[in-house]
Each structure stands twice: as structure tokens, then as C-alpha cells.
N, C-alpha and C positions, 0 to 999 in steps of 0.2 A: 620445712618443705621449701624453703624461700632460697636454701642455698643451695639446694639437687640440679643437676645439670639442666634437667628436664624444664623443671620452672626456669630458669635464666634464661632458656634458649628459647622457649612461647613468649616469654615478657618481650625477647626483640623485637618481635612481629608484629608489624602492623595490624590494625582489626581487620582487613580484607584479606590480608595474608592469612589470619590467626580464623577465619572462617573456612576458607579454603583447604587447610588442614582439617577443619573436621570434616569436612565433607568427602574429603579424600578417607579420611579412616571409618566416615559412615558406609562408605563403597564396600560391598560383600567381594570385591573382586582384590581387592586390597586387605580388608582386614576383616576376619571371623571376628574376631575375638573379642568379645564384650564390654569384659571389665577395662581393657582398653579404651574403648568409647565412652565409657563411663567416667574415666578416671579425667579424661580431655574435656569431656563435656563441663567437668566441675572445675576444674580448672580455670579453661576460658570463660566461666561465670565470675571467677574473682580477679582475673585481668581485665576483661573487659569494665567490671564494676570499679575497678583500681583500689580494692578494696585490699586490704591484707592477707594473704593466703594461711589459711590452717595450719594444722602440725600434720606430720605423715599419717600420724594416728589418725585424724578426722577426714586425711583425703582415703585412706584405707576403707574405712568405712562409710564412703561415698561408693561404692561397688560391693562392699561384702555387708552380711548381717551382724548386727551391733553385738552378737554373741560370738563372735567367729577372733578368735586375739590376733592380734598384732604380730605380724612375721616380717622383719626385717628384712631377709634376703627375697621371698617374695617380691615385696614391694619394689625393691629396687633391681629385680629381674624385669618386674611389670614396667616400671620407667625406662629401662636401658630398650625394653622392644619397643616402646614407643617412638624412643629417639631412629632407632632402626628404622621404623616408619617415616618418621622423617625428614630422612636421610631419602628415603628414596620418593618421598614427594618432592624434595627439592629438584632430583634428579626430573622428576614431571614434568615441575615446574619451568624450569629452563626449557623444555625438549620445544612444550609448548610456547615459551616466548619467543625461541628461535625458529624461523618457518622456513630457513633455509635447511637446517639442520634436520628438523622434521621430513622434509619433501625427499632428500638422502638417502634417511635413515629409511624411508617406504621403498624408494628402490631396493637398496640393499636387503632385504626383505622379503621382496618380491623375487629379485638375483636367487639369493639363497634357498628359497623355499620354490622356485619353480613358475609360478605362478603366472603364467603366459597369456591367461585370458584380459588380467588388467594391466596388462605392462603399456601398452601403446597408451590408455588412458593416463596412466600414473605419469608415464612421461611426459607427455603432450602439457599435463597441468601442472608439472614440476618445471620445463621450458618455460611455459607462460608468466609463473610466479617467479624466476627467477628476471624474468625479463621487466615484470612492473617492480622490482625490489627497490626501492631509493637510494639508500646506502649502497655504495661500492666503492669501500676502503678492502685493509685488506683484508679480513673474514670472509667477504662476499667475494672475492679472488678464491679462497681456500676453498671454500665449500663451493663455487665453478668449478674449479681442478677436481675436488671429490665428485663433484657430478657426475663431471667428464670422464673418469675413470669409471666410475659406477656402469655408465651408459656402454661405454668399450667393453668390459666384461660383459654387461648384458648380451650384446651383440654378437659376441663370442659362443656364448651361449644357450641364445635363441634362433640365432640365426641359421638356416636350415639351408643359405644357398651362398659360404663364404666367399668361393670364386667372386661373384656378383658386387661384392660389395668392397671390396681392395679400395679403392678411388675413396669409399665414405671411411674407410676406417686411417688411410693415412690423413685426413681431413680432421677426426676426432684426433688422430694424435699429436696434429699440430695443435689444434685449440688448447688440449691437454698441456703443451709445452708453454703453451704463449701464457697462459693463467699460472699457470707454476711460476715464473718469470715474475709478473706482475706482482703475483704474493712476497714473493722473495725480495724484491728490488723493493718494494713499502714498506714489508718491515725491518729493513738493513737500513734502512735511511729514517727509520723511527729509532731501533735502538740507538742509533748513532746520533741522532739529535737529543737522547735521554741524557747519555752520557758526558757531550759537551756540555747539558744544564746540570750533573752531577759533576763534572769539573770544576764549574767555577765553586760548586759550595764544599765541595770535601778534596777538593786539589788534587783528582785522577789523572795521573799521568799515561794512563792506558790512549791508545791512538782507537781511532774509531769503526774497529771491524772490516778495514780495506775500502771504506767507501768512496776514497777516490778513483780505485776503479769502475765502481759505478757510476759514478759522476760521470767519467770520460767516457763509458759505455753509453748514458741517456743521450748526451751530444750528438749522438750518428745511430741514436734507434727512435722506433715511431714511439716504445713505451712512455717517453713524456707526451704523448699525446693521454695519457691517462692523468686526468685532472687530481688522483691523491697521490699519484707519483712526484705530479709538479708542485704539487701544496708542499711533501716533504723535502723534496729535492732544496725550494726555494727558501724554505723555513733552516735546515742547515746550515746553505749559504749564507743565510742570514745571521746562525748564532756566530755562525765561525770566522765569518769577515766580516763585522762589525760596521767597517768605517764606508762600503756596499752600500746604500742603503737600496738602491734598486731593488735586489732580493727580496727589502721588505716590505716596496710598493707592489710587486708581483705578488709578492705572495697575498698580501692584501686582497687586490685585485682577485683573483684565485678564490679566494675563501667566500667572496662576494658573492661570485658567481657559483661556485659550487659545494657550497657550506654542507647541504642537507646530502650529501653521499657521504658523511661522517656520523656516525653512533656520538650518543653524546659525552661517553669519556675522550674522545680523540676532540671532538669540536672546543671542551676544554681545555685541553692540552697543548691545542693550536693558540688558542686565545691565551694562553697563560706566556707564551713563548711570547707571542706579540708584544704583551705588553711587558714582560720583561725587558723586549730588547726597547722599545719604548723610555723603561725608566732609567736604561740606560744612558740613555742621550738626554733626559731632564736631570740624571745628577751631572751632567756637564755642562747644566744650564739653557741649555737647547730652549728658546718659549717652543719653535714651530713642533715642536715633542711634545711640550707639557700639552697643547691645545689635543695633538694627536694624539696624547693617555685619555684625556679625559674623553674623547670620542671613543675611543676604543673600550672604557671601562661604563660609558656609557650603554653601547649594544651588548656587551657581554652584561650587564645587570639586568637591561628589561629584557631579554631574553632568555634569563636564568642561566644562561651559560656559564658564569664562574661562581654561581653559586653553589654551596653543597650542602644538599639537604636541605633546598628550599632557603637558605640561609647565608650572609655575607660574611666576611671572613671582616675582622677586625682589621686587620693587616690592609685589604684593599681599601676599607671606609678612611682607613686612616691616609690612605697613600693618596686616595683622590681629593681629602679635603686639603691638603699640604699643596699639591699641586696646582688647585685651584684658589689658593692664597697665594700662592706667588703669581698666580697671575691676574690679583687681583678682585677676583669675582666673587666677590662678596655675598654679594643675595644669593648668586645662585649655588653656592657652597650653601650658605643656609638653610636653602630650599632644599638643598639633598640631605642633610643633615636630619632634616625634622623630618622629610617623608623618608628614608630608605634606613634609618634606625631603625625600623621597623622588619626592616632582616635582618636585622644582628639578634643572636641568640640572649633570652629573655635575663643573661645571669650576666651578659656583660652590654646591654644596652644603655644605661643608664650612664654607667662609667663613659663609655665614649660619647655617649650623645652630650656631657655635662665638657668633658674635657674637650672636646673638639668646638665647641660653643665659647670655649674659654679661649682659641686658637683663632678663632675669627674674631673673639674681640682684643685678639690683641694684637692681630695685623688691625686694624680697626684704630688703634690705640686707646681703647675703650679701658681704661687699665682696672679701673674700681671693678667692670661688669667682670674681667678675667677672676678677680679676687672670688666672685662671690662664684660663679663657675664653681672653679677649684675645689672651693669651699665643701661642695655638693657631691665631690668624686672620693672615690671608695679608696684606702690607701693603702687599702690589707694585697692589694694588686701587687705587686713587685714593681712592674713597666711601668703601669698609670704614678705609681709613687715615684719613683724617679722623672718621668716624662714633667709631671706634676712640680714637682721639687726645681727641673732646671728651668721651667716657664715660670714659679712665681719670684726664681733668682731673675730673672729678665723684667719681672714686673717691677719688681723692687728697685732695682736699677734705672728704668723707666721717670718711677717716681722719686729717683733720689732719696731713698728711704737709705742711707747707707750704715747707720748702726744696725738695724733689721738684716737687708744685705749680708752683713758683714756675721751677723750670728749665722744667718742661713746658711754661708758658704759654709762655716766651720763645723753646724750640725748636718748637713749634705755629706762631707767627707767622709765623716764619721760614720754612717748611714754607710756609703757605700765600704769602707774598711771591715764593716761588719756582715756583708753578705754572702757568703762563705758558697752558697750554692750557684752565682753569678760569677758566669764567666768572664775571664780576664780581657776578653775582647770588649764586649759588650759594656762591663765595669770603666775600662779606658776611656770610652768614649763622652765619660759626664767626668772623668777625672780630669780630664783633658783639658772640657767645656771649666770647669771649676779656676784649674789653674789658668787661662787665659782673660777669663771676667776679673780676677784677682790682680792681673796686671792692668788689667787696663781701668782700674779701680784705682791703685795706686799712683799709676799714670794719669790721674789727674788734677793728684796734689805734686806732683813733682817735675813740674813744667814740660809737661807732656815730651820728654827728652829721648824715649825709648819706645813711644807711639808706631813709627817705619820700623822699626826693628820685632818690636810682635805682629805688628800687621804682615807682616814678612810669613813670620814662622805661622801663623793663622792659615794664609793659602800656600803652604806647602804639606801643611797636615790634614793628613785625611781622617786619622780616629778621631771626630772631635763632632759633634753637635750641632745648631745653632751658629753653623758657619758665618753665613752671610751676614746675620745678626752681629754676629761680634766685628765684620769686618764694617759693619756699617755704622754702629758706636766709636770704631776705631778714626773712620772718614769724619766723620761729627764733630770729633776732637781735634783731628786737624784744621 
């Protein structure tokens, strides 16, 4: 039973979700049919319990009498109507968490069906609720313009004295124009801020949907005065002119002030941009950046903003405690460490909270406490095993352990020669870090003669690791 579409697709669901479904299929208004309720009820008895699920046979006979055989096509005619079911609770489910969509979908409804007694009331409280809505990105645009057409027909419709009303209906049709506008111009200035952050990772030579003529169009119209126009408008600018940073203080600015008219995929989507262009300027070394990541990754964590699913991405924990090793802050890299591992998902908490402890002691120079770290971290990882591998080549080096060293580089290489499912980018980048500890190893039995000359090739290479690190052993030696 455990592989039938049916059970995969209940086990997604949440237990408020997974209650809500039966209540929806206990409705006589939704679902007659019995052994349907039957079959859900017992069902959600061994999910909720997280207990193992049956065989088909025993969920069969959780609805039918123990004398009654087993029918295969049955059964799995009874699962596929449930799915059916659904299928259209989802459909509900949405209608009802959307209340713009909702209040629409009652005009249109009322339009259709005639219904003239409660038209003044349904609109008056569909006006009202779109007037307290908080959000107004662009959905709350579209579903304005669906309004406003909605409300035009109506008027067409109901209304018994057209002469009369010419002045209110060119009035509706400008609103109708100006929202249309607004939809259109947010999200041209969304996909085109998608696409420049799909450039830089899959090298899209595609141009960005004409949006430089919107750009010159917002210049000489009032539509920047719409705060998600200018959030996108300025976040563009920002990915596209780089070396701007104005854009990024506005926009900043902006987000500050009008954060909550964003749903919370776009409020992420903003903050992910940020802080890209952020880590932008801290790989070029920027401090006044690295202080502005960590501010920024700061309100995007207690906020949950760049979190998903209640949970921190490896990738961010790891980018903020790096960030805040190079600039020093020791405790309070620490302190985040020990409390916000506490978001990282329970299968890789361990691993980073051990390796990232092992990072602080060894900006620290704490070199023995890095050993014992390491020691602690899982190396069945891929990344942590490599990460792992080129931090205790550094430790070693540290302690002048150079026959240790010197086996590590040579079983490191071989490590990576053997990783066949590790890409060639990725791979380079400890091959890189390998071959330049290996010089400047050597370079310091041989009268450090060729020291300016890799420290050369060190900052002109960018595939390479533990940059600053190697350039700083390089300085040492001179």
C-alpha cells in the first residue's frame, strides 16, 4: 500500500492539512460515498501514528466484510476517486487562502447568474477588502484589473439607465488600464531580474524581455510611484550595474519601508538578490559588504525570510560564518553557530555545526581544537570531505607536520582523481588549492627563490580555495 499514489500523496501533508481532507470528504456535499471515508479514515490512523501502513488487502478490508475477496481493480478504482477528491480540495483549499480571488470569483457569479439583490452588498465588501489587503505586488494588481472588469460588466449589465452613467464607466476604464499597467510593468521587471540571476549561473545570452524600455517609460510616468514597481525597477539596476551601488541603498531603503506589500515568496526572492549582490562585493574583499551580509542575513534569519521550511540552508550558515571570520568576530560567529544550528536540517546539523567550529578555531589558531572538530565530522559527505581534507592540509602546515602534509597532499589528489561524479569546475578548485601549498612547501627548502613568482600566479587565479590563506603563508615567508 506504501507505494500507491494515494498513500505518497497523504503522507505529504501535514496533520492540519491531513485533517482537513477528511473533513472535506466527511461533507455529504462533496462526497456520498462511504467506503471512501472509510478507506481515508484508516489511512490517516497510520500516518498520523507513523506507524507502517498495511497491505492493500488489510486496507480493503478496512471498508468491506472480511468475507468479501480482494479485487484489485476495485481498489485501486476506490484510490484513484479519492485522489479525484483531492484534487479538488486542493482546488478549495487555495480559493479559500486567496480572498482576493474569492471576493472575484462571487462577483463573477453574481454577473452570471443574475443575482441583483446582492450585487451592491457583494461589491461594497469586495471594495472594502481589497482596500485593507496588505500585499500589493503584482497578484493584487491582477486580481484589481479582474475586479475592475468584473464591476464593468456588471454595470453593463445591471445597469437600467446607461446614458447616466458614461462619466463612471470611462472612469472604470481608465482604472482598468492603470492596473493592467502596473501588473505588466512588475512582472517584466521580475522575470527580467530572474533571468540576469539565471545568467550569471547557466551563461543566458538572452537580453531581458525589452526592459529597457520600461526603464525609460517609469522615468516620465507616475507608475514608480508604486513601491513594488520601485522595489523591482531598483533591484535590476542593481543586478545589472553592479559597480551602482546606489540602486542597492534604494532599494534597501524601499524594502524597509514597504517589505509587508510582498507575499512571502517574492519577500525571499528580494532578500536572496540582496544578498547576492552583497556577496558580491565581499569576494572582492569589500569589509564595508562583509559587515552589510551579515546585517542583511541577520533580518532575513530572524524573520524566517530566507528560510525554507522553517529551516537554514547549509550554504547560508556556511557563507555567514566565513564572512564573519574574516572579519574577525569570533564569539559572535560562535554564538550563531551554537544557536541557529538549530535550523539546519537534523541529517546535516552535526556535520556543519562540528566543521564550522573547526573554522573558528582555526582562524583562532587554535590548531589541536580544529583536529579534534574534524575529527567529529561525517566524511561520507562529498563537500564536508573535501572542505575537511583542504582545512587539515592547512592545519598541518600550520604545525609544520610536513611528512603528514606531504602524505595528505598526495592521498587528497588521489581522493579527488577518483570522483568521477564531481564536476570539473568544482574538482579544480582543491586541485588548484593542492598544487600551490605544494609550491610553497618546497619553496621553503629552496631559498624561497620562486616565493613572488607563485604569489603572482595565486592572485591572478580565481579557481583556487583558501586564497588569502595561501597568500598570507606566501607574505610569512618573505
Amino acid at each position: 500500500m506504501q507505494e500507491t499514489r494515494l498513500y505518497k500523496t497523504l503522507k505529504q501533508l501535514d496533520i492540519p492539512q491531513l485533517s482537513r481532507f477528511n473533513k472535506f470528504m466527511e461533507s455529504p456535499y462533496f462526497n456520498v460515498n462511504n467506503n471512501q471515508k472509510r478507506l481515508l479514515i484508516f489511512l490517516t490512523k497510520y500516518i498520523k501514528s507513523k506507524e507502517a501502513v498495511p497491505s492493500k488487502e488489510t486496507c480493503w478490508h478496512s471498508y468491506n466484510e472480511e468475507n468479501v475477496p480482494f479485487d484489485d481493480l476495485k481498489f485501486r478504482k476506490l484510490c484513484s476517486d479519492i485522489i479525484s477528491k483531492f484534487e479538488t480540495f486542493l482546488i478549495h483549499e487555495h480559493v479559500k487562502s486567496d480572498g482576493l480571488l474569492e471576493k472575484n470569483m462571487l462577483l463573477e457569479q453574481i454577473q452570471t447568474n443574475g443575482f441583483e439583490l446582492i450585487l451592491n452588498k457583494a461589491v461594497d465588501n469586495s471594495d472594502k477588502y481589497f482596500d485593507r489587503y496588505p500585499e500589493k505586488s503584482a497578484n493584487y494588481h491582477l486580481r484589481l484589473y479582474k475586479k475592475g472588469q468584473i464591476k464593468y460588466d456588471i454595470s453593463d449589465a445591471f445597469d437600467k439607465e446607461k446614458n447616466k452613467k458614461t462619466q463612471d464607466k470611462l472612469l472604470m476604464l481608465d482604472n482598468l488600464s492603470h492596473n493592467l499597467d502596473q501588473y505588466y510593468v512588475i512582472e517584466k521587471l521580475k522575470l527580467a531580474c530572474t533571468l540576469v540571476s539565471w545568467q550569471r549561473i547557466y551563461k543566458v545570452q538572452n537580453k531581458p524581455f525589452e526592459v529597457e524600455v520600461i526603464l525609460r517609460l517609469l522615468n516620465r510616468n507616475e507608475l514608480l510611484k508604486n513601491p513594488a514597481i520601485a522595489v523591482y525597477r531598483n533591484m535590476y539596476l542593481m543586478l545589472t550595474e553592479k559597480e551602482s551601488i546606489q540602486y542597492y541603498n534604494q532599494l534597501k531603503i524601499l524594502v524597509n519601508n514597504h517589505f509587508d506589500i510582498f507575499d512571502k515568496v517574492e519577500q525571499r526572492s528580494i532578500y536572496d538578490a540582496m544578498i547576492s549582490y552583497c556577496i558580491g562585493w565581499v569576494n572582492q574583499g569589500d569589509k564595508g559588504f562583509m559587515e552589510e551580509s551579515l546585517d542583511v542575513y541577520d533580518v532575513g534569519i530572524d524573520n524566517g525570510i530566507i528560510l525554507q521550511n522553517d529551516e537554514l540552508s547549509p550554504t547560508t550558515f556556511r557563507n555567514y560564518v566565513l564572512i564573519g571570520l574574516r572579519l574577525n568576530k569570533f564569539d559572535q560567529i560562535e554564538q550563531f553557530i551554537n544557536e541557529k544550528s538549530a535550523l539546519l536540517s537534523d541529517k546535516l546539523r552535526e556535520n556543519a555545526l562540528n566543521f564550522n567550529l573547526a573554522r573558528v578555531s582555526f582562524y583562532k589558531k587554535d590548531f589541536e581544537s580544529v583536529i579534534s572538530y574534524l575529527a567529529r565530522v561525517d566524511y561520507e559527505d562529498v563537500l564536508y570531505n573535501l572542505n575537511s581534507r583542504a582545512l587539515s592540509l592547512a592545519v598541518n602546515y600550520e604545525l609544520k607536520e610536513w611528512d603528514v602534509l606531504e602524505s595528505q597532499l598526495d592521498s587528497f589528489s588521489t581522493y579527488l582523481n577518483r570522483q568521477d561524479k564531481l564536476s570539473d569546475a568544482r574538482k579544480m578548485i582543491y586541485v588548484t588549492f593542492i598544487k600551490f601549498l605544494k609550491k610553497i612547501v618546497n619553496s621553503t627548502f629552496d631559498k624561497k627563490e620562486k616565493l613572488e613568482e607563485v604569489k603572482s600566479e595565486i592572485e591572478k587565479e580565481k579557481q583556487v580555495i583558501n586564497k588569502s590563506w595561501l597568500i598570507e603563508k606566501i607574505d610569512e615567508l618573505l
